[in-house]
C-alpha positions in Angstrom: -9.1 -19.2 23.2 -6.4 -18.5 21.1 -7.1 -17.9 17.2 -4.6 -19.4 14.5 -4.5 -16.8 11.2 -2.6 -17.6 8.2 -2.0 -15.0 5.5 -0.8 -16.0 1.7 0.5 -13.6 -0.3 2.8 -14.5 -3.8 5.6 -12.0 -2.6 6.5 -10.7 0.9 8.5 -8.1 1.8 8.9 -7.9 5.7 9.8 -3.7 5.4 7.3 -3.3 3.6 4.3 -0.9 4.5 1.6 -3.2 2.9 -1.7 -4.6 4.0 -0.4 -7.6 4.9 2.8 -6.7 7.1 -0.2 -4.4 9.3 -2.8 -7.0 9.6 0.1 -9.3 11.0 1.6 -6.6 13.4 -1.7 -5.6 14.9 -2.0 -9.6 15.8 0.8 -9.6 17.7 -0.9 -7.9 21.2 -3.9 -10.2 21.3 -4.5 -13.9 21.5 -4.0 -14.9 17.5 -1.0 -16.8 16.6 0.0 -15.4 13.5 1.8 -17.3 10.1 2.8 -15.9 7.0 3.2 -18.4 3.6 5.0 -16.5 0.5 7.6 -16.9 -1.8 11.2 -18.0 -1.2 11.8 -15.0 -4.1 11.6 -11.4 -3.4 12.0 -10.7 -6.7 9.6 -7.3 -7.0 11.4 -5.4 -4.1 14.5 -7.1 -3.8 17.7 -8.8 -5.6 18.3 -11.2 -3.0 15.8 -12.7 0.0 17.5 -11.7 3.3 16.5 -14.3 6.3 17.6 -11.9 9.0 15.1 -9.4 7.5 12.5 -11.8 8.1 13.6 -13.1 11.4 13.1 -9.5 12.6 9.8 -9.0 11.3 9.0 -12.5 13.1 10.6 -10.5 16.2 8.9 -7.2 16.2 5.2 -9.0 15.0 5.2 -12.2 17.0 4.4 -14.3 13.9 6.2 -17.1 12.0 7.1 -16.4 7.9 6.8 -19.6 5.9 8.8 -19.0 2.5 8.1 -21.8 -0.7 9.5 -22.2 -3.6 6.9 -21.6 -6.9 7.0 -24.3 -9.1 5.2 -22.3 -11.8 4.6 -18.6 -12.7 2.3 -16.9 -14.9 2.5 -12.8 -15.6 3.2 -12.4 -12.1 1.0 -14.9 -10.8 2.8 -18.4 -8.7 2.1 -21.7 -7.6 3.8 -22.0 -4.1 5.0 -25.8 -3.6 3.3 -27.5 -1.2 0.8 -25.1 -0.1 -2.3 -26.2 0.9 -0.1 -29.1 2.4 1.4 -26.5 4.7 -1.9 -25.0 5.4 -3.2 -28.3 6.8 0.0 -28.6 9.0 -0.7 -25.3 10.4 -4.3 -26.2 10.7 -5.5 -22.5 11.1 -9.2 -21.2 11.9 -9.2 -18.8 9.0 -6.8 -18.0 5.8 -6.8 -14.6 4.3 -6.0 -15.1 0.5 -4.3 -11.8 -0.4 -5.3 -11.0 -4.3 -7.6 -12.3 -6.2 -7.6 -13.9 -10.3 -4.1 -16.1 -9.2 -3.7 -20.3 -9.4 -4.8 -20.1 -5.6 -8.9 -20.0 -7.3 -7.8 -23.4 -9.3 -6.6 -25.1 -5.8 -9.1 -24.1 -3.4 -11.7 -25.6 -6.1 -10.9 -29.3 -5.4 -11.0 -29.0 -1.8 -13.3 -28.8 1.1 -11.5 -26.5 3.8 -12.6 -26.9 7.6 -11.2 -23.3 7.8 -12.7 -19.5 7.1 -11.7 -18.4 3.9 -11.1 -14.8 3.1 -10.3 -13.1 0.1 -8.7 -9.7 -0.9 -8.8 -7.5 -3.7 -5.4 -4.5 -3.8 -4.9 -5.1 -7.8 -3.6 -1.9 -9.1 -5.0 -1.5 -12.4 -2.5 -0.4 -13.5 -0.2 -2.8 -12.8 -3.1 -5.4 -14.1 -2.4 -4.1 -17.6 0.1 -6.5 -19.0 -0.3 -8.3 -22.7 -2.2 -11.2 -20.9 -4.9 -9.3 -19.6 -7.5 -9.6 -22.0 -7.3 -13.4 -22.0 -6.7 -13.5 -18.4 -10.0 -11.7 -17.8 -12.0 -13.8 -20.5 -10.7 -16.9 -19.3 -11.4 -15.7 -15.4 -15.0 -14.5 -16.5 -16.2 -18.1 -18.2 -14.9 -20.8 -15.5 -13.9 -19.1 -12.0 -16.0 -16.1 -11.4 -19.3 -17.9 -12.4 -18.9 -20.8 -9.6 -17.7 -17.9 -7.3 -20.9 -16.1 -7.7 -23.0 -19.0 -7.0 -21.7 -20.8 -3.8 -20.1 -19.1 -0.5 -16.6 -20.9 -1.6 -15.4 -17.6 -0.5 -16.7 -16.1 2.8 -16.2 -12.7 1.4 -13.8 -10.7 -1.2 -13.1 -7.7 -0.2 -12.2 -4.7 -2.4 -9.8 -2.4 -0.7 -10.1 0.8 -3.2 -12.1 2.1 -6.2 -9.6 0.9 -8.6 -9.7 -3.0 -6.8 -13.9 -2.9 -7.1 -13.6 -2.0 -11.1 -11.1 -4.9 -11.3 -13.3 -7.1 -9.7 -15.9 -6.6 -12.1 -14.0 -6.9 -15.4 -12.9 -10.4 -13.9 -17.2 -11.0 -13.8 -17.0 -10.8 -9.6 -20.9 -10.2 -8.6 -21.3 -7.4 -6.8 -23.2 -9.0 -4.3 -20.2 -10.8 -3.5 -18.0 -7.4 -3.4 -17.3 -6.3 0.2 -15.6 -2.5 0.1 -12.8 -2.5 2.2 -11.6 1.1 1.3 -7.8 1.8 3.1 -8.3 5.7 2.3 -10.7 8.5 2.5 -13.4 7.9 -0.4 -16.0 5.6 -0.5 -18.6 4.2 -2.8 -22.0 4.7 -1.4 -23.9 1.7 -3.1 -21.5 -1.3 -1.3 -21.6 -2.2 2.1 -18.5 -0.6 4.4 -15.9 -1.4 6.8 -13.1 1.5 6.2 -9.6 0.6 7.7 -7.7 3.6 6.3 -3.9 2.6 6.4 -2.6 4.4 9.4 0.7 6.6 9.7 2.1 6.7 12.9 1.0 10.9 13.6 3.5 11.0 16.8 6.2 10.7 14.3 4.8 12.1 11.4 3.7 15.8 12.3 5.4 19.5 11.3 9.0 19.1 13.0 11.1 21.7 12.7 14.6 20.6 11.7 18.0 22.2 10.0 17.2 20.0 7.0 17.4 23.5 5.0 20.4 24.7 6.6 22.4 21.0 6.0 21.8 21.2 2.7 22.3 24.9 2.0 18.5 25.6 1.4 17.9 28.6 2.8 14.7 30.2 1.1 14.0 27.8 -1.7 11.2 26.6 -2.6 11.4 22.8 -2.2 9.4 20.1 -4.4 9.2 17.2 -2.2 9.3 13.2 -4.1 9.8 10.3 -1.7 9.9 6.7 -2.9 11.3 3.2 -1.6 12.9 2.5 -5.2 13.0 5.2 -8.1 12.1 4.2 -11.6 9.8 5.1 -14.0 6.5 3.4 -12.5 7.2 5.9 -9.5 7.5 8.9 -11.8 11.0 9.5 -11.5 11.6 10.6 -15.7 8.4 13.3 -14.4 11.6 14.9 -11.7 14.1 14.6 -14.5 12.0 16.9 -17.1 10.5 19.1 -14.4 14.2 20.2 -13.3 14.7 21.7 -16.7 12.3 24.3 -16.2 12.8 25.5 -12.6 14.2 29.0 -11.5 17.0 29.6 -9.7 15.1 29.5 -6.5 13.1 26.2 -6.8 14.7 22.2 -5.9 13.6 19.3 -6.1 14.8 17.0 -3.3 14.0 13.2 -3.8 14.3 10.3 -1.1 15.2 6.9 -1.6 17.6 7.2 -4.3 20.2 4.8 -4.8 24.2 5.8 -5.0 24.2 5.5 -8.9 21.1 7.7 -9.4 22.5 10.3 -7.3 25.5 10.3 -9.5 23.5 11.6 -12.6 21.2 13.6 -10.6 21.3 17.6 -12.2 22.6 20.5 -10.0 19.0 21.0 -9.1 18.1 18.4 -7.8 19.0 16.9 -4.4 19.2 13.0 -3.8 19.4 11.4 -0.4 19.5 7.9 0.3 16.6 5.7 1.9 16.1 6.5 5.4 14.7 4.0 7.8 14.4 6.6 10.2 10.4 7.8 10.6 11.7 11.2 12.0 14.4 12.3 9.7 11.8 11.8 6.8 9.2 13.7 9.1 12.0 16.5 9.3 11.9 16.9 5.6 8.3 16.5 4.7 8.2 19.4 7.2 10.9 21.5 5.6 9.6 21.0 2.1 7.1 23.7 0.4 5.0 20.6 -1.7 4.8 17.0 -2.0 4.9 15.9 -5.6 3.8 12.3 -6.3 3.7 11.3 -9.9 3.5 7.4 -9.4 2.0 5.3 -12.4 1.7 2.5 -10.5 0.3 2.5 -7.0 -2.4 0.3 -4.3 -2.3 3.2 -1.7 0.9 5.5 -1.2 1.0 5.9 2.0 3.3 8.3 1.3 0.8 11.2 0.6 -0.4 10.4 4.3 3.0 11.0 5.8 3.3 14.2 3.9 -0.4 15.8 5.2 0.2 15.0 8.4 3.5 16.7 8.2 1.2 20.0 7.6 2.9 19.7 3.4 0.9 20.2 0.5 0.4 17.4 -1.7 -0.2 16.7 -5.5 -0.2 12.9 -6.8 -1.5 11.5 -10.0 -4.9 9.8 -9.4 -3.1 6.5 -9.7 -4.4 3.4 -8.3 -5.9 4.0 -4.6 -4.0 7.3 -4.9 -7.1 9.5 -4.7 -7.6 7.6 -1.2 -4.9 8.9 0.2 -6.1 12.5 0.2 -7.7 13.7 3.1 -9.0 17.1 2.2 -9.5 19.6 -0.4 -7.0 21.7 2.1 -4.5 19.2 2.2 -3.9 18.1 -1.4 -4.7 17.3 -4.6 -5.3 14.2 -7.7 -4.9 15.4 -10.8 -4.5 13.2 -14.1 -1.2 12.1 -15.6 -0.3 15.5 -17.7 2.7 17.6 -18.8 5.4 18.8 -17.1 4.1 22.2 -17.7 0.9 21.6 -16.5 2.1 20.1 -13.1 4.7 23.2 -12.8 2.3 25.9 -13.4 0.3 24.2 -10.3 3.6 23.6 -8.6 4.6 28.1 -9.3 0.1 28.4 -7.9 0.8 26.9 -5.2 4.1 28.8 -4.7 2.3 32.4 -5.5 -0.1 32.0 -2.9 1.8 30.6 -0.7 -0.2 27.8 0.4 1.9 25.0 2.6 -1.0 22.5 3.4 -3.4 22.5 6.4 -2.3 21.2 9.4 -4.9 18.1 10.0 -7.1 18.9 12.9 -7.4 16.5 15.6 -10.3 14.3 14.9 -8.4 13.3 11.1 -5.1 12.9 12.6 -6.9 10.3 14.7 -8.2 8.6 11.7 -5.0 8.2 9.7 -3.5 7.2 12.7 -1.4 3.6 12.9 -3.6 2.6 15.9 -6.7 3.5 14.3 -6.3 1.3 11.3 -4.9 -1.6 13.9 -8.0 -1.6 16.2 -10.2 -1.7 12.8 -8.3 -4.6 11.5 -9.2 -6.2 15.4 -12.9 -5.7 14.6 -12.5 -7.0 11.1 -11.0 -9.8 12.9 -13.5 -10.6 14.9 -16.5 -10.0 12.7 -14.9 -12.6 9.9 -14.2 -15.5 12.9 -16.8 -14.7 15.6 -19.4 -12.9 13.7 -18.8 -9.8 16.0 -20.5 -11.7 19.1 -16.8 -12.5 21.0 -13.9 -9.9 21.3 -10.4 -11.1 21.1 -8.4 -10.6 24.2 -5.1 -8.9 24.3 -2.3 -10.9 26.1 
């Protein structure tokens, strides 16, 4: 018996690394037929929405991406034209509502579906803080989140890091109804929990050895490592620009993803490449580099610090959304707060005195942060949510 899924999200990017993109591409070897319903806009990622990007994603995942035009938007949050028409169309066995506190609450309200309904929870809470969130909350707390409570409208909400849970309860979520879904590596003991850590794919990413040093006349310097799919400030990239004022003559920065203008105004010390869409080339630098600085202000899980750990490279982030997830040991890495520039170089020039590069992740974790660990979770989550756990899916 074949299984019909259909994911919503607001905005989809199809090379993206997010929740949604995995749940779809772990669909694609077992009898669910896989949809997609988002915006027409990529506005957050991208200028302009490319159709041959998503016909490849369609390719690679076996699945179909529905894009509709919003017919109203509020702080981020859209009404997708003819939704829940599209929905019956599709006729699916269950929907998996990414987000949570959007119009799609005020729809599903006035309607009776003869499908499961699933709900998510990745709010950065960061990213929640815009001017409208004191009324959103207040509004949210009095009229949805009460009727929420009360009835099984929703089959389950599940929040997928510490950050989402808190969320969930200034927005007046029960926690009976709270399911922790955690993507990383800390959990809260007092809710029930299925952990799906997002995976890295650890044949790729792993300690390679490389001439990345020697290409870019490196030699013995001690490298401080930033990668990000688009620099600005949320990312941390004014944190690079002030920290390259104070390094020696034998420390660098080298930052990935940089865009041709940015690397134009880049100082002597610091080294910009271009994105790479090649897994090993960034698993080549990870390697080569000494520490992996992450100073993002604004993050759901950057899997990011995964790829760098399981490159065998040191890692410090801020403890910024599910950041503190991402860490898998003491050995490994590091949250600290949103500080100075001096703080974070006199932990960078610790780190550097000791000469401390980062454990190399014994087996057993490697399997855990692994891409086909988190896929045969999402399986069993699957199955739990259609069949109650008692039937497996088959794979074609």
């Amino acid at each position: 018996m074949r299984v019909k899924i259909v994911h919503v999200e607001d905005f989809f990017d199809p090379e993206a690394g997010y929740q949604v993109n995995e749940m779809v591409m772990v669909s694609k070897d077992y009898d669910i037929d896989s949809y997609i319903i988002t915006c027409n806009s990529v506005r957050p990622f991208h200028k302009n929405l490319s159709v041959e990007k998503d016909r490849e994603f369609e390719a690679k995942t076996g699945s179909t991406v529905i894009r509709l035009p919003a017919i109203f938007e509020y702080s981020g949050r859209l009404i997708l034209k003819g939704l829940f028409r599209k929905i019956r169309e599709l006729n699916p066995d269950l929907v998996f509502f990414h987000g949570i506190g959007d119009f799609k609450d005020l729809q599903l309200f006035g309607r009776r579906p003869n499908y499961v309904v699933v709900r998510d929870c990745h709010m950065s809470w960061a990213a929640a803080r815009n001017r409208f969130r004191r009324v959103f909350y207040a509004f949210y707390r009095r009229t949805f989140a009460p009727v929420i409570n009360k009835t099984d409208r929703y089959k389950v909400i599940f929040a997928t890091s510490l950050e989402a849970v808190d969320y969930l309860r200034h927005i007046g979520i029960s926690d009976s109804k709270i399911e922790y879904l955690p993507l990383g590596f800390n959990f809260l003991k007092e809710y029930p929990v299925k952990v799906i850590p997002n995976g890295v794919d650890t044949s790729i990413f792993k300690p390679t050895p490389s001439d990345f040093r020697e290409r870019f006349g490196l030699g013995g310097k001690f490298i401080i490592l930033g990668v990000a799919n688009v620099w600005d400030r949320r990312k941390g990239f004014d944190y690079f620009l002030e920290l390259s004022k104070y390094l020696s003559n034998d420390e660098v920065i080298v930052l990935v993803g940089m865009s041709d203008k940015q690397i134009k105004m880049l100082p002597r010390n610091i080294i910009g490449i271009k994105r790479t869409n090649s897994a090993k080339e960034l698993a080549e630098i990870y390697s080569a580099a000494n520490v992996f600085f992450n100073p993002t202000l604004e993050d759901n899980y950057p899997t990011v610090n995964l790829e760098a750990q399981a490159c065998g490279t040191y890692v410090i982030t801020f403890d910024s959304g599910g950041a503190r997830e991402t860490i898998v040991s003491q050995e490994s890495g590091m949250t600290i707060k949103p500080c100075s520039v001096q703080y974070i170089l006199d932990l960078i020039r610790t780190l550097k005195s000791t000469g401390k590069k980062g454990v190399i992740i014994d087996s057993s974790m490697r399997t855990v942060i692994s891409h086909q660990f988190m896929l045969s979770s999402y399986i069993d989550l699957y199955e739990e949510l259609y069949y109650g756990g008692d039937i497996k899916f088959v794979r074609d």
